[in-house]
N, CA, C and O atoms as a GROMACS GRO file, in nm:
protein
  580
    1UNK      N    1   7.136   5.154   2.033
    1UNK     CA    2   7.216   5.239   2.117
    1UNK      C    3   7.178   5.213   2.263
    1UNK      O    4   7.070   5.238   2.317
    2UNK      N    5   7.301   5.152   2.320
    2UNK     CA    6   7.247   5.139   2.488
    2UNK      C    7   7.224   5.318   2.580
    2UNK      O    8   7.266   5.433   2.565
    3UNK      N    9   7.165   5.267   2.640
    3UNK     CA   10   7.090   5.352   2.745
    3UNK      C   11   7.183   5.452   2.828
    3UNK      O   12   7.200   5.387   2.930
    4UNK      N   13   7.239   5.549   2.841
    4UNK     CA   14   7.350   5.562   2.901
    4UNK      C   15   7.278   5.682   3.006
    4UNK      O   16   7.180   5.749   2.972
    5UNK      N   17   7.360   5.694   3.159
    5UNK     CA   18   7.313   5.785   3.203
    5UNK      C   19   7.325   5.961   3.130
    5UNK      O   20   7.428   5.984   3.066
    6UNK      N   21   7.217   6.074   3.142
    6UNK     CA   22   7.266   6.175   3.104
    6UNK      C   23   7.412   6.239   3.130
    6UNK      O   24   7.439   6.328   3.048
    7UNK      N   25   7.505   6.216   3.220
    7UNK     CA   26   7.612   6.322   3.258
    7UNK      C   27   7.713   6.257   3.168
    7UNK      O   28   7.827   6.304   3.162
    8UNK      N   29   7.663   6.106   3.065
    8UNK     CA   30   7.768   5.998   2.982
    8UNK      C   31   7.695   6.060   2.817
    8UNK      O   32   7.755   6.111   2.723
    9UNK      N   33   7.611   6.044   2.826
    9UNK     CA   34   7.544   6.118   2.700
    9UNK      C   35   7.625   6.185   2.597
    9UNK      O   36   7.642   6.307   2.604
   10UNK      N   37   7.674   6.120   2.508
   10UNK     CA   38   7.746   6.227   2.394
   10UNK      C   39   7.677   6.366   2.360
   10UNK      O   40   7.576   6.354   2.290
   11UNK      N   41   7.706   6.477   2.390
   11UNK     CA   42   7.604   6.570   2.326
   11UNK      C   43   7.628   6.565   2.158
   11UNK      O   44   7.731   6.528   2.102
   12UNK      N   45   7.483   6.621   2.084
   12UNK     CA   46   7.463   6.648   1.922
   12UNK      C   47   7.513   6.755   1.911
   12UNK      O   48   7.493   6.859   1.973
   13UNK      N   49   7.593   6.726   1.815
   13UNK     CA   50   7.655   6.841   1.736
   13UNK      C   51   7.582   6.924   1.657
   13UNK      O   52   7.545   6.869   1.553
   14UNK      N   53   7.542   7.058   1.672
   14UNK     CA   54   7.466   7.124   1.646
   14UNK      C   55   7.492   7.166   1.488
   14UNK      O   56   7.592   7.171   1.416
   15UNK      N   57   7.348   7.192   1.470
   15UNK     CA   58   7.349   7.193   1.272
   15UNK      C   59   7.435   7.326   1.232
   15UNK      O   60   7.469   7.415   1.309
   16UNK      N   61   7.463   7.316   1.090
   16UNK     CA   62   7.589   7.393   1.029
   16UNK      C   63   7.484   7.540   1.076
   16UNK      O   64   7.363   7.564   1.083
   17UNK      N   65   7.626   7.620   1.104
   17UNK     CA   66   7.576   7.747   1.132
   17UNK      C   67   7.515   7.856   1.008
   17UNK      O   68   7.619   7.866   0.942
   18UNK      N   69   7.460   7.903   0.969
   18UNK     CA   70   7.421   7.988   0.857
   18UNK      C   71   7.477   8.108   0.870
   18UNK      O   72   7.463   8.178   0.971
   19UNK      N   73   7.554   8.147   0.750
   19UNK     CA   74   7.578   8.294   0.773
   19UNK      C   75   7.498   8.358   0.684
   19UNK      O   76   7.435   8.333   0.581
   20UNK      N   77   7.523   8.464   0.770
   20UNK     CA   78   7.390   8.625   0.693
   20UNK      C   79   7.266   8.570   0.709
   20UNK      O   80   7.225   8.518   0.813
   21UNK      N   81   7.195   8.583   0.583
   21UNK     CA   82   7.073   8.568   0.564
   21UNK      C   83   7.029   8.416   0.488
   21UNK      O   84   6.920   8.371   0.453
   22UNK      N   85   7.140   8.373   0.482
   22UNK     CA   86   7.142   8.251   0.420
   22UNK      C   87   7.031   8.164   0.438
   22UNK      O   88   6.986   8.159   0.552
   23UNK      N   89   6.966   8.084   0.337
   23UNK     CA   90   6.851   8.019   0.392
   23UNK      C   91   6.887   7.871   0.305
   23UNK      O   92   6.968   7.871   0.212
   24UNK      N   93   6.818   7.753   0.347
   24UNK     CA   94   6.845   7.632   0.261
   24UNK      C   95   6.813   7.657   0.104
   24UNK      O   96   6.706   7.707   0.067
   25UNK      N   97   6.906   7.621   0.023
   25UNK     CA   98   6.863   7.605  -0.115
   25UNK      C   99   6.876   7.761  -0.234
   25UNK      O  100   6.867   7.779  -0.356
   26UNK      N  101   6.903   7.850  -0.107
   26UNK     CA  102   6.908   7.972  -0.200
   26UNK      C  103   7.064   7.939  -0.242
   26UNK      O  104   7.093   8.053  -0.204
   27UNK      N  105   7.167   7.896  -0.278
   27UNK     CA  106   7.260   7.903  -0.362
   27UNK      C  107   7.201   7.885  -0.487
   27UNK      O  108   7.231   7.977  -0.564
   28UNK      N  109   7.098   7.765  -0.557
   28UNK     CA  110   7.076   7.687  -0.657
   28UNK      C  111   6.985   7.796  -0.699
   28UNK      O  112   7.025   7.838  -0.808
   29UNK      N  113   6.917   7.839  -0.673
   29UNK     CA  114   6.753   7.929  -0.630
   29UNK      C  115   6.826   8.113  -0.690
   29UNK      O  116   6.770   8.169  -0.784
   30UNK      N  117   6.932   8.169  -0.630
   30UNK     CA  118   6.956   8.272  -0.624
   30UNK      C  119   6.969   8.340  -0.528
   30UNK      O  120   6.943   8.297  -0.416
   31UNK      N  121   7.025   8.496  -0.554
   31UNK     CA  122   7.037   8.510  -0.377
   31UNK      C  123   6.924   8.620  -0.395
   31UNK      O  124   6.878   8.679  -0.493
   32UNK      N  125   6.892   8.620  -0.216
   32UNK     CA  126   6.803   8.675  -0.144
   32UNK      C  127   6.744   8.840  -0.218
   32UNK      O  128   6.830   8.918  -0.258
   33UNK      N  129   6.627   8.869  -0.226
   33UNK     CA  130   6.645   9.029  -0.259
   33UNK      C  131   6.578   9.080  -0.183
   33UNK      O  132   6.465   9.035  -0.164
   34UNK      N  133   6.631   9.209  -0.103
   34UNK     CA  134   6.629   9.256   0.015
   34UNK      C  135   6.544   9.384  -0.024
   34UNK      O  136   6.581   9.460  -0.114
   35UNK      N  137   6.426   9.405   0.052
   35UNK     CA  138   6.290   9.480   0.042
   35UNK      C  139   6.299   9.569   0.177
   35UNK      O  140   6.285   9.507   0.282
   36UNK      N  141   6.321   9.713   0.182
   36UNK     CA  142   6.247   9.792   0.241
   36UNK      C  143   6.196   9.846   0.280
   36UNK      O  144   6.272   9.941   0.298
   37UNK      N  145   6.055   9.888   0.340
   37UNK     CA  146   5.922   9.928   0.298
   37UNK      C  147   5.942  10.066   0.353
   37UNK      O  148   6.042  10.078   0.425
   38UNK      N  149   5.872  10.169   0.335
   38UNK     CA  150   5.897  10.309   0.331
   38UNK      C  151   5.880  10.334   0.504
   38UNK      O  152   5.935  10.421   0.571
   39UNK      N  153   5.797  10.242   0.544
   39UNK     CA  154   5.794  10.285   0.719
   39UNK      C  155   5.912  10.166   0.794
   39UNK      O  156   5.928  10.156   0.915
   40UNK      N  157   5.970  10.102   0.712
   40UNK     CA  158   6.147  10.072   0.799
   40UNK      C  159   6.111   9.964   0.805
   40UNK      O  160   6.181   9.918   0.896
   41UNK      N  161   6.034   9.866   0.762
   41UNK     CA  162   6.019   9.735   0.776
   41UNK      C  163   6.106   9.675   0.673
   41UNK      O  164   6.108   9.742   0.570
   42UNK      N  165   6.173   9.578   0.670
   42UNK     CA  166   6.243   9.491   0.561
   42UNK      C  167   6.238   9.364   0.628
   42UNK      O  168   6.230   9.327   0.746
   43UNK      N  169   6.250   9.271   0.440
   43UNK     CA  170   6.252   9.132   0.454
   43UNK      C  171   6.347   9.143   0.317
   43UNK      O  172   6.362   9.238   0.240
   44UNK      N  173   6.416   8.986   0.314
   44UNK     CA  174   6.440   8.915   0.204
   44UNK      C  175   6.381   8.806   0.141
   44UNK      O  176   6.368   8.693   0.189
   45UNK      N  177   6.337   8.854  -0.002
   45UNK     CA  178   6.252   8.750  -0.047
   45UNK      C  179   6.293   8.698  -0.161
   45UNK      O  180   6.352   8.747  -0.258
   46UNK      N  181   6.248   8.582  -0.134
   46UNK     CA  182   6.297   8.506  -0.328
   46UNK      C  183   6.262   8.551  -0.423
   46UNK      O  184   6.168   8.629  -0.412
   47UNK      N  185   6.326   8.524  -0.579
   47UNK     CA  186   6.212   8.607  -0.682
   47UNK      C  187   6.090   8.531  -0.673
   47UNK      O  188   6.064   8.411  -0.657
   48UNK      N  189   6.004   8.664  -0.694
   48UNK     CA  190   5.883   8.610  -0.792
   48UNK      C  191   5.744   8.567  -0.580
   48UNK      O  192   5.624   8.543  -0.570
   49UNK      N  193   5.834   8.577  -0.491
   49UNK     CA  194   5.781   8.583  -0.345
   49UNK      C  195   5.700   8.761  -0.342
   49UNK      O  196   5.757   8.861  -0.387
   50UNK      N  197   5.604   8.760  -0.299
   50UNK     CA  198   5.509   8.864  -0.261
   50UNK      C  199   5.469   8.884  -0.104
   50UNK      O  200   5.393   8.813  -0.038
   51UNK      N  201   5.536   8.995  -0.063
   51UNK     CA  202   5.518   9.011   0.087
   51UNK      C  203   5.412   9.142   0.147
   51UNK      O  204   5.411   9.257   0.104
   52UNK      N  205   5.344   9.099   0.234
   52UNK     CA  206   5.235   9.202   0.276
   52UNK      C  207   5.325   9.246   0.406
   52UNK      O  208   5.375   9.162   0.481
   53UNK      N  209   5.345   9.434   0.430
   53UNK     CA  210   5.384   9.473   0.541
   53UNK      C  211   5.313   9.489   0.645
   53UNK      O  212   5.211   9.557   0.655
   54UNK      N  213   5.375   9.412   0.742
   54UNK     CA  214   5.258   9.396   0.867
   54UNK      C  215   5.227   9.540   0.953
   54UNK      O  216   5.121   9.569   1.008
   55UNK      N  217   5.352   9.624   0.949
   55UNK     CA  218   5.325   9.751   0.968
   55UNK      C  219   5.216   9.852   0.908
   55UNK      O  220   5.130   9.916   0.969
   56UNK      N  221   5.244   9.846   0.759
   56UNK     CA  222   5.162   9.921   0.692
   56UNK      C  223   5.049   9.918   0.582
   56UNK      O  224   4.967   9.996   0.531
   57UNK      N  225   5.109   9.721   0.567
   57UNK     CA  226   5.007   9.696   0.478
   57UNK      C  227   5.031   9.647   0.367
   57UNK      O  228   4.987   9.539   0.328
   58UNK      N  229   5.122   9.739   0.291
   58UNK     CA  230   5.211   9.749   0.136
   58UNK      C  231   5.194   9.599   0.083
   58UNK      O  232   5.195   9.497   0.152
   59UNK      N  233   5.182   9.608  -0.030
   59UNK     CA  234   5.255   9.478  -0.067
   59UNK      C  235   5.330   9.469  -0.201
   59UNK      O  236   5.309   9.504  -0.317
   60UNK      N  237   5.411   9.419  -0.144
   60UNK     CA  238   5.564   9.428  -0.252
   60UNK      C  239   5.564   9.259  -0.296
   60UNK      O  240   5.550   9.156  -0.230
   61UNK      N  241   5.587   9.286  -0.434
   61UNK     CA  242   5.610   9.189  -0.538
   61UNK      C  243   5.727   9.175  -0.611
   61UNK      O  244   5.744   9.260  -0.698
   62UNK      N  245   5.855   9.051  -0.591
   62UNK     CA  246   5.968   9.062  -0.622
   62UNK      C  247   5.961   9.013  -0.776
   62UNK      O  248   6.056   8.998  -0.853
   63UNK      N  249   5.809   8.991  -0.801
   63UNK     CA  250   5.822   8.960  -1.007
   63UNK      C  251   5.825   9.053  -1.088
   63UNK      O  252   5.802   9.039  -1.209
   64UNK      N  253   5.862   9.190  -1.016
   64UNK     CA  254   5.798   9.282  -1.114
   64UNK      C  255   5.978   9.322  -1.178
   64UNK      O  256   6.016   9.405  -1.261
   65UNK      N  257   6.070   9.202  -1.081
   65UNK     CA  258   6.211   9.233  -1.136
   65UNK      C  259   6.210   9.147  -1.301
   65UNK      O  260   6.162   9.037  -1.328
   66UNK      N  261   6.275   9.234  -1.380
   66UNK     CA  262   6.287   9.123  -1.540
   66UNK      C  263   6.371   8.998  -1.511
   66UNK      O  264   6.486   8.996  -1.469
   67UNK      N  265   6.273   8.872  -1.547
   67UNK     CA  266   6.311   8.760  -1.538
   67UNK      C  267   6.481   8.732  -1.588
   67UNK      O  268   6.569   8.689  -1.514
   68UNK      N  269   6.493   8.760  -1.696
   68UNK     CA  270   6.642   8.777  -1.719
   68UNK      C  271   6.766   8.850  -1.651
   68UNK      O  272   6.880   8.808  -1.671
   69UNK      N  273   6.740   8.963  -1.569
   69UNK     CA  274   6.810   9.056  -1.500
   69UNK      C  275   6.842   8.977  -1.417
   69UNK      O  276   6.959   8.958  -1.383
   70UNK      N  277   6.709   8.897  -1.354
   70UNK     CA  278   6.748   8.761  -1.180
   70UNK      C  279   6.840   8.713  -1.258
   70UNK      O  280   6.954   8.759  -1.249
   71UNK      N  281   6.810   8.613  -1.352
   71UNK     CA  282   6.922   8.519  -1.408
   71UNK      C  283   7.040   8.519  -1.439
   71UNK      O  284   7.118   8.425  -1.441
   72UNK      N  285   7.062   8.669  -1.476
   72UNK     CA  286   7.187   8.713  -1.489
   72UNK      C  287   7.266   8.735  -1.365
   72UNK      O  288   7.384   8.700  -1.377
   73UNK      N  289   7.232   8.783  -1.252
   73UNK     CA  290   7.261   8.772  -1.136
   73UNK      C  291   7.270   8.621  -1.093
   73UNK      O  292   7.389   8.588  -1.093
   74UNK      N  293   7.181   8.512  -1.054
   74UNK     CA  294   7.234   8.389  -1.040
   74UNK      C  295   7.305   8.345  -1.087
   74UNK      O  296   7.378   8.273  -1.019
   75UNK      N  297   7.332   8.359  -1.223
   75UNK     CA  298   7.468   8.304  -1.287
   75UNK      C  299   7.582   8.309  -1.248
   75UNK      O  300   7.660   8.214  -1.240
   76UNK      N  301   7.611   8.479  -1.205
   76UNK     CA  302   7.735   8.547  -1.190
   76UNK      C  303   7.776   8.483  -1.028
   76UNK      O  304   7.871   8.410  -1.000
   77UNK      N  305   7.689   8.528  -0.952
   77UNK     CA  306   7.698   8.366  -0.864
   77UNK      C  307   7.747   8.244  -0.816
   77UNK      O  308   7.815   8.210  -0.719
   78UNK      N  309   7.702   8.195  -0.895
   78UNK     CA  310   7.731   8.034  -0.959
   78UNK      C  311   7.856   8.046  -1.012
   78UNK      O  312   7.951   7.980  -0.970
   79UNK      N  313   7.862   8.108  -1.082
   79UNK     CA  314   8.001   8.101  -1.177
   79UNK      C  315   8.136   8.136  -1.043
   79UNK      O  316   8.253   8.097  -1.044
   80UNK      N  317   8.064   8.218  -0.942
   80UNK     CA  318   8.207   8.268  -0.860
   80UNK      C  319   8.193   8.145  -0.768
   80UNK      O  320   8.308   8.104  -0.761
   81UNK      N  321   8.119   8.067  -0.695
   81UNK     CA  322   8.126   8.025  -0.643
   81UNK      C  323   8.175   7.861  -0.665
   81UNK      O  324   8.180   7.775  -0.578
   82UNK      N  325   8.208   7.848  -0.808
   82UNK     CA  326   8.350   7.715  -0.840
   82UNK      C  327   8.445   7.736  -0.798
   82UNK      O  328   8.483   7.653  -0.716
   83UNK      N  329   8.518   7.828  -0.820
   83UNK     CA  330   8.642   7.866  -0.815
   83UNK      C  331   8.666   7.762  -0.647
   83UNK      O  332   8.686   7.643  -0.621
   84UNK      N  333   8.650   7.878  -0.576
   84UNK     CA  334   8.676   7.748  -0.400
   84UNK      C  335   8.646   7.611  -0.423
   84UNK      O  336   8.731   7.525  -0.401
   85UNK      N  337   8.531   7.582  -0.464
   85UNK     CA  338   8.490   7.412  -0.450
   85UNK      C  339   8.599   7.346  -0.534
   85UNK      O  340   8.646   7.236  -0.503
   86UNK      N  341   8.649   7.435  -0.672
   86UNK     CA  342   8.734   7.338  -0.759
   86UNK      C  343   8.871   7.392  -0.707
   86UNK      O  344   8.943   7.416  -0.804
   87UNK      N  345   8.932   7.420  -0.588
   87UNK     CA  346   9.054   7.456  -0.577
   87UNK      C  347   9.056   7.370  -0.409
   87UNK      O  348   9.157   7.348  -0.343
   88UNK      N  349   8.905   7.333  -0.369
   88UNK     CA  350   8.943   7.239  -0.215
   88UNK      C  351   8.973   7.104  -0.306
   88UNK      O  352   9.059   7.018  -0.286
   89UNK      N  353   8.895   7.110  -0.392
   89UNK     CA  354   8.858   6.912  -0.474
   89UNK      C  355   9.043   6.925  -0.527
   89UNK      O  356   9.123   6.842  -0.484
   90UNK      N  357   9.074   7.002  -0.591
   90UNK     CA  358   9.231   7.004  -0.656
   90UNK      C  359   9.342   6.963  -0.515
   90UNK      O  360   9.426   6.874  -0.507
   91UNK      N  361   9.302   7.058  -0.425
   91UNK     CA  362   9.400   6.998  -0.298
   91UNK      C  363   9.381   6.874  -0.212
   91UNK      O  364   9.474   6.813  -0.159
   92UNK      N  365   9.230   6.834  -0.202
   92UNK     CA  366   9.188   6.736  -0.154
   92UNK      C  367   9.277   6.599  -0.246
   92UNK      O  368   9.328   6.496  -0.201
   93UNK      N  369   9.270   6.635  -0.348
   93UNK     CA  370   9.299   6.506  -0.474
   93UNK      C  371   9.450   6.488  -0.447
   93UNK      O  372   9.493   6.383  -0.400
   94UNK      N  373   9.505   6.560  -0.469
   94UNK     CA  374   9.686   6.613  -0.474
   94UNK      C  375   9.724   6.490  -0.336
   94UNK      O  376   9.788   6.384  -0.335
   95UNK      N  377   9.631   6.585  -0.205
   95UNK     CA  378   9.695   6.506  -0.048
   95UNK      C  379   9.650   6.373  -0.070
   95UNK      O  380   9.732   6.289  -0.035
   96UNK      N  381   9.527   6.321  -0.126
   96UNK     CA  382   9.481   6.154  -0.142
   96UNK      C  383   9.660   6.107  -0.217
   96UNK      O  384   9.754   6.044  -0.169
   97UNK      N  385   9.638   6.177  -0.357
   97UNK     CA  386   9.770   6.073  -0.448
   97UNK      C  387   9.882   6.086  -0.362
   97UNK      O  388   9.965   5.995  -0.365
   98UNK      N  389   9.905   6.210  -0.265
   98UNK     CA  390  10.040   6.184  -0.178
   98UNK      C  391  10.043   6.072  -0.056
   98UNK      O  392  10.140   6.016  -0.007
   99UNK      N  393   9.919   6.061  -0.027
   99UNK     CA  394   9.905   5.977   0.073
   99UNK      C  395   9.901   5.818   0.047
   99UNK      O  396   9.933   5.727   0.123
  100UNK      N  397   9.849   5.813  -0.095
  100UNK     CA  398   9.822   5.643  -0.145
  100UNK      C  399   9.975   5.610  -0.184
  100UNK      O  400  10.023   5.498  -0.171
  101UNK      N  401  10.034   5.705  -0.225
  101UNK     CA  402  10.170   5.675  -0.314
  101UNK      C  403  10.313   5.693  -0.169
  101UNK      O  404  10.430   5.713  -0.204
  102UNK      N  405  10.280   5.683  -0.036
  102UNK     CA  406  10.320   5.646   0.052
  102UNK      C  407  10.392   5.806   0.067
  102UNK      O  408  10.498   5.798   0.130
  103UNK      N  409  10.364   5.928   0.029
  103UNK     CA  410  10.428   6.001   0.056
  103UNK      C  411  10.378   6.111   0.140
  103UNK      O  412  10.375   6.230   0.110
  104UNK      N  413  10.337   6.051   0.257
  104UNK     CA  414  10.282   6.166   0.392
  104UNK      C  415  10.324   6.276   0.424
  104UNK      O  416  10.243   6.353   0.474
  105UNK      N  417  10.472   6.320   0.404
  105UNK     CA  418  10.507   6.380   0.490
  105UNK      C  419  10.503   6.533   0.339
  105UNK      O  420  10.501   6.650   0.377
  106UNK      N  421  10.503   6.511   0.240
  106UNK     CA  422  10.433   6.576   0.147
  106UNK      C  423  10.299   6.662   0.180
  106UNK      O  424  10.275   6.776   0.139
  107UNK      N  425  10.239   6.603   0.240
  107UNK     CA  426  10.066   6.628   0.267
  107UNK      C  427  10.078   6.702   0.395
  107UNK      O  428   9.978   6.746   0.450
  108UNK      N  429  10.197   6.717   0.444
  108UNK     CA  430  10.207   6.849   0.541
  108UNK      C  431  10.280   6.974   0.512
  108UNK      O  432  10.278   7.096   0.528
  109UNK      N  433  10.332   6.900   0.473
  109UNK     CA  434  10.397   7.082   0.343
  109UNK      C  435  10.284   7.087   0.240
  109UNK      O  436  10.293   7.206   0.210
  110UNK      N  437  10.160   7.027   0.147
  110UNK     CA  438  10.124   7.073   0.064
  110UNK      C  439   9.977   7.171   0.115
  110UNK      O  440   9.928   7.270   0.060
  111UNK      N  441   9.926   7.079   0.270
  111UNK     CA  442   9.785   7.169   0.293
  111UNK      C  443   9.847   7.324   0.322
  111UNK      O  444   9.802   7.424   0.267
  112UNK      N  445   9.988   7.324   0.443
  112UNK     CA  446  10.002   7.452   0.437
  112UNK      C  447   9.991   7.548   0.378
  112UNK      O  448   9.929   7.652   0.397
  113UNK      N  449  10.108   7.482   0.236
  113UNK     CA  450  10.095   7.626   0.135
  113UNK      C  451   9.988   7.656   0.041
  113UNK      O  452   9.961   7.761  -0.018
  114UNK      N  453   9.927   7.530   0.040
  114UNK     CA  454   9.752   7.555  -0.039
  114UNK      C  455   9.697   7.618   0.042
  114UNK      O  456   9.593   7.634  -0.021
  115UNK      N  457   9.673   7.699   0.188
  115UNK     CA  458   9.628   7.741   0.254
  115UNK      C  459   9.704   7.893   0.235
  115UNK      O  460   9.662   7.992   0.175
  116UNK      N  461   9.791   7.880   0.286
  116UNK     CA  462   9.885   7.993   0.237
  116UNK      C  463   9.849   8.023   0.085
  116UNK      O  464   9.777   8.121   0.063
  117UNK      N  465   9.875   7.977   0.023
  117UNK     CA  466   9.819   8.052  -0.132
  117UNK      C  467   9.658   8.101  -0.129
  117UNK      O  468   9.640   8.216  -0.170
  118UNK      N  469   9.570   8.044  -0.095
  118UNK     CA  470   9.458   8.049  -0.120
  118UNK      C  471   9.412   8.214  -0.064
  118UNK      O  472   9.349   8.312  -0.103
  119UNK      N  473   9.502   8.160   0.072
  119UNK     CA  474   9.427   8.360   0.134
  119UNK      C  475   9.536   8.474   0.097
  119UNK      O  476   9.494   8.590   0.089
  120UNK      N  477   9.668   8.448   0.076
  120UNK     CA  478   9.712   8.544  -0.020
  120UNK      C  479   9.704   8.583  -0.136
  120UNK      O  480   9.701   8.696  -0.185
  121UNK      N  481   9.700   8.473  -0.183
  121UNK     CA  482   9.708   8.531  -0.352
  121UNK      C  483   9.567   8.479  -0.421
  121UNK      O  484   9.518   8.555  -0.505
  122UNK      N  485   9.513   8.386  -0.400
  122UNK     CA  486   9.382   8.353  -0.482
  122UNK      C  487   9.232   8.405  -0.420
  122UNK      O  488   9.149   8.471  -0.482
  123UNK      N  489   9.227   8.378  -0.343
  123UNK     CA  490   9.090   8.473  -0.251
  123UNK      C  491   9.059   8.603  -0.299
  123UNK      O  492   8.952   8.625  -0.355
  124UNK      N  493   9.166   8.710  -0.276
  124UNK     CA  494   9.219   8.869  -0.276
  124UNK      C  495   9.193   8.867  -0.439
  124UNK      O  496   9.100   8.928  -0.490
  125UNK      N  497   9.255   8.817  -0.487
  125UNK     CA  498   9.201   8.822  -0.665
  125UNK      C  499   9.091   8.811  -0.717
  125UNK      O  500   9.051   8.894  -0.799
  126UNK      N  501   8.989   8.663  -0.662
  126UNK     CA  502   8.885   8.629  -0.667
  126UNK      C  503   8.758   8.727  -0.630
  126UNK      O  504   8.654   8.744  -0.693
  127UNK      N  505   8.799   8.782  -0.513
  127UNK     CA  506   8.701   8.843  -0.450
  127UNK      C  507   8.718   9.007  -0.534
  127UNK      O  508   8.629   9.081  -0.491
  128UNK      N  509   8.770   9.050  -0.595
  128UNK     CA  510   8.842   9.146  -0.641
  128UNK      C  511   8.769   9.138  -0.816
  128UNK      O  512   8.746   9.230  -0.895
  129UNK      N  513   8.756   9.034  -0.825
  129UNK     CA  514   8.717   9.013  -0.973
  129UNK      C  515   8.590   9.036  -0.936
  129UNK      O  516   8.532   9.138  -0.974
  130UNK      N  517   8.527   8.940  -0.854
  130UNK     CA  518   8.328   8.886  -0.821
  130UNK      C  519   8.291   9.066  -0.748
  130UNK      O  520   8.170   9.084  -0.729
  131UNK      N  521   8.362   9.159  -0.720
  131UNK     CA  522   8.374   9.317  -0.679
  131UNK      C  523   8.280   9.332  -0.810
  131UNK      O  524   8.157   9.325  -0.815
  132UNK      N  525   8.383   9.355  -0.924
  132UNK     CA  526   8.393   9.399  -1.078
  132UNK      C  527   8.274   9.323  -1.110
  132UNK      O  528   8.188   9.402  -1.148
  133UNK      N  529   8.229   9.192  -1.112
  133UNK     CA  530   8.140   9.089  -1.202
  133UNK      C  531   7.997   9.192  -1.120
  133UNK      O  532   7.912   9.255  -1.184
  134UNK      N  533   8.007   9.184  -0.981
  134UNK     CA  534   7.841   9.224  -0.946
  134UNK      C  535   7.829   9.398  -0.935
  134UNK      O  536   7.730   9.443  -0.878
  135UNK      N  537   7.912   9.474  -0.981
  135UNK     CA  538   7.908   9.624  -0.969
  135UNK      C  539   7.827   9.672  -1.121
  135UNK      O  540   7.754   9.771  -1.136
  136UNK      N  541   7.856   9.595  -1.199
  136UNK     CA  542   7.807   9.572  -1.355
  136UNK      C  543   7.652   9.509  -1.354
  136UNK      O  544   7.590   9.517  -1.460
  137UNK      N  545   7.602   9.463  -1.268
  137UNK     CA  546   7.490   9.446  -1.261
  137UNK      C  547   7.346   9.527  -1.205
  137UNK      O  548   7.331   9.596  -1.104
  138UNK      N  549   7.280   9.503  -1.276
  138UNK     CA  550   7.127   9.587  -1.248
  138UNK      C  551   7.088   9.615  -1.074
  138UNK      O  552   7.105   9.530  -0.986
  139UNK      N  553   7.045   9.720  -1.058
  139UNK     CA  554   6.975   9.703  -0.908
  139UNK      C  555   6.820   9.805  -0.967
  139UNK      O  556   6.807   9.886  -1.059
  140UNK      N  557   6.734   9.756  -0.873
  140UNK     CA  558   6.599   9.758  -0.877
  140UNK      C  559   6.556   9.869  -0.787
  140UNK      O  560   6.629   9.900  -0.693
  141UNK      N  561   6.435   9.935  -0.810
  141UNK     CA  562   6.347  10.035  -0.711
  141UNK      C  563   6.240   9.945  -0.720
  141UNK      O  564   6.180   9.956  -0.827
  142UNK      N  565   6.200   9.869  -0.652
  142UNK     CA  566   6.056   9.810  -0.621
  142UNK      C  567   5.943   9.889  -0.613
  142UNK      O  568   5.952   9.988  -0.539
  143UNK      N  569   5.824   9.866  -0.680
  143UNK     CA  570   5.714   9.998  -0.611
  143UNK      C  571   5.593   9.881  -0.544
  143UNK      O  572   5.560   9.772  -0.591
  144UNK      N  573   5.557   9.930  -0.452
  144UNK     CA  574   5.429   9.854  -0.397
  144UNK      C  575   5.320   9.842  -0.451
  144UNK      O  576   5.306   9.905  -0.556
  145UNK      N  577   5.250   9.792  -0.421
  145UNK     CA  578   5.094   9.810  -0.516
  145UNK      C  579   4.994   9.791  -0.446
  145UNK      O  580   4.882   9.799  -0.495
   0.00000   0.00000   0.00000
C-alpha cells in the first residue's frame, strides 16, 4: 500500500456495531443472564460465570441455574433465530437465479416485496410466536453465597 498523505487516507470502517448487551460468541454460548445485587449493582454473566460485587462483596454464581433449564432456553433461541437467516439465504438465492438467467429487472420487484413481506407479515408473526416460545420458560431468583 503506497504512502498517501493523511487528508487522502481512506478512513477504516469501523467494527459491526453491537446491540444491547451483546458480546462475541454469546449467540452459540446462550444469552446473557442478568444479575442484580441487592445494593443496585448488576452485571450479565454467562452460565456457570461467578461474579464478586465490588460494592458489597456478594458473590453470585450463575451454576446454581439447572443445567437443563439454560439449555432449554438456548435452544429456543437458536431455533428463532433461522427463521431470518433462512428467509435472507431464500431471497438472496431467488435474486442470484434471476440475475444468472438474464432476468434483472425481476430482482427489483423481488427485493422490494421480500422486504415488504418480511416486516409485514413474517417478522410480526415471528416475533409474536418467540413472545409465546420464551414466556413458557423458567426464570430464576439467584441467592448469593
Amino acid at each position: 500500500m503506497p504512502l498517501a498523505p493523511p487528508w487522502r487516507r481512506r478512513k477504516r470502517r469501523p467494527k459491526r456495531e453491537r446491540i444491547g448487551h451483546e458480546e462475541p460468541g454469546w449467540i452459540l454460548r446462550g444469552p446473557p443472564i442478568a444479575v442484580t445485587c441487592k445494593c443496585g449493582e448488576k452485571r450479565d454473566l454467562r452460565y456457570g460465570e461467578v461474579w464478586r460485587c465490588e460494592k458489597c462483596g456478594k458473590r453470585w454464581d450463575t451454576g446454581q441455574i439447572p443445567a437443563e433449564q439454560y439449555e432449554a432456553i438456548r435452544r429456543t433461541q437458536l431455533r428463532f433465530r433461522v427463521l431470518p437467516v433462512v428467509y435472507g439465504l431464500v431471497v438472496a438465492a431467488v435474486a442470484i437465479f434471476f440475475s444468472l438467467t438474464g432476468n434483472v429487472f425481476s430482482v427489483f420487484v423481488l427485493l422490494p416485496m421480500a422486504t415488504l413481506a418480511w416486516f409485514v407479515f413474517v417478522q410480526p408473526a415471528h416475533r409474536r410466536r418467540y413472545r409465546r416460545a420464551i414466556a413458557g420458560l423458567p426464570s430464576w431468583k439467584l441467592r448469593p453465597e
